[in-house]
N, C-alpha and C positions, 0 to 999 in steps of 0.2 A: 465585066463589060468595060475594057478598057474605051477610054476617049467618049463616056458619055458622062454627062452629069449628074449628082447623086440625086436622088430625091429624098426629105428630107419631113420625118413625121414630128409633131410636133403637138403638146399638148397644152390647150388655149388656157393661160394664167395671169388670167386679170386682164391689165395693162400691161405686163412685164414682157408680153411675146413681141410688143407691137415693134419695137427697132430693130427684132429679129426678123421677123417677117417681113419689114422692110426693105432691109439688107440683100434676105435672100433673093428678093422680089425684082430690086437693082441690079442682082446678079443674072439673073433668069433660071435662080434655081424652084423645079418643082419641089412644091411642098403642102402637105397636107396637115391643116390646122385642126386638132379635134375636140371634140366638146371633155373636159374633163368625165363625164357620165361614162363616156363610150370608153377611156382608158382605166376607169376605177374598173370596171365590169372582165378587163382584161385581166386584169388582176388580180381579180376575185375570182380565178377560174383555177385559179393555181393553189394548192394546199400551206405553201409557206408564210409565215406570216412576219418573217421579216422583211423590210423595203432594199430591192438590190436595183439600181437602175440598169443596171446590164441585163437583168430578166425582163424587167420592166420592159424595155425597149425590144428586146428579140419577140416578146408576145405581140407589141404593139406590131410590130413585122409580120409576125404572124398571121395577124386579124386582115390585115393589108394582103396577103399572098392570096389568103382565102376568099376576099372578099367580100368580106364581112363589114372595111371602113374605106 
């Protein structure tokens, strides 16, 4: 989808997101901030039990396609 802006999932970490989300916010990038519960769960759904964020994140896409977050 050339010439739209990304949208931009995002997993709620303390205090640490907040000049992220900031940022994006000043940018007028959409973005969806989630409860860490709802990203452990995505992750729990997958048999591997090493931490890869590039799966991480294609699931968390995933849940978003589907509509599930």
């Amino acid at each position: 989808m050339i010439g739209q802006m990304p949208m931009i999932i995002l997993e709620s970490t303390g205090h640490y997101h907040t000049p992220v989300i900031q940022f994006l916010g000043e940018q007028g990038v959409l973005y969806i901030l989630l409860n860490p519960i709802i990203s452990y769960q995505a992750k729990k759904s997958s048999l591997r039990k090493v931490k890869t964020d590039a799966i991480d994140a294609y699931q968390l896409c995933v849940l978003y396609c589907k509509g599930e977050i």
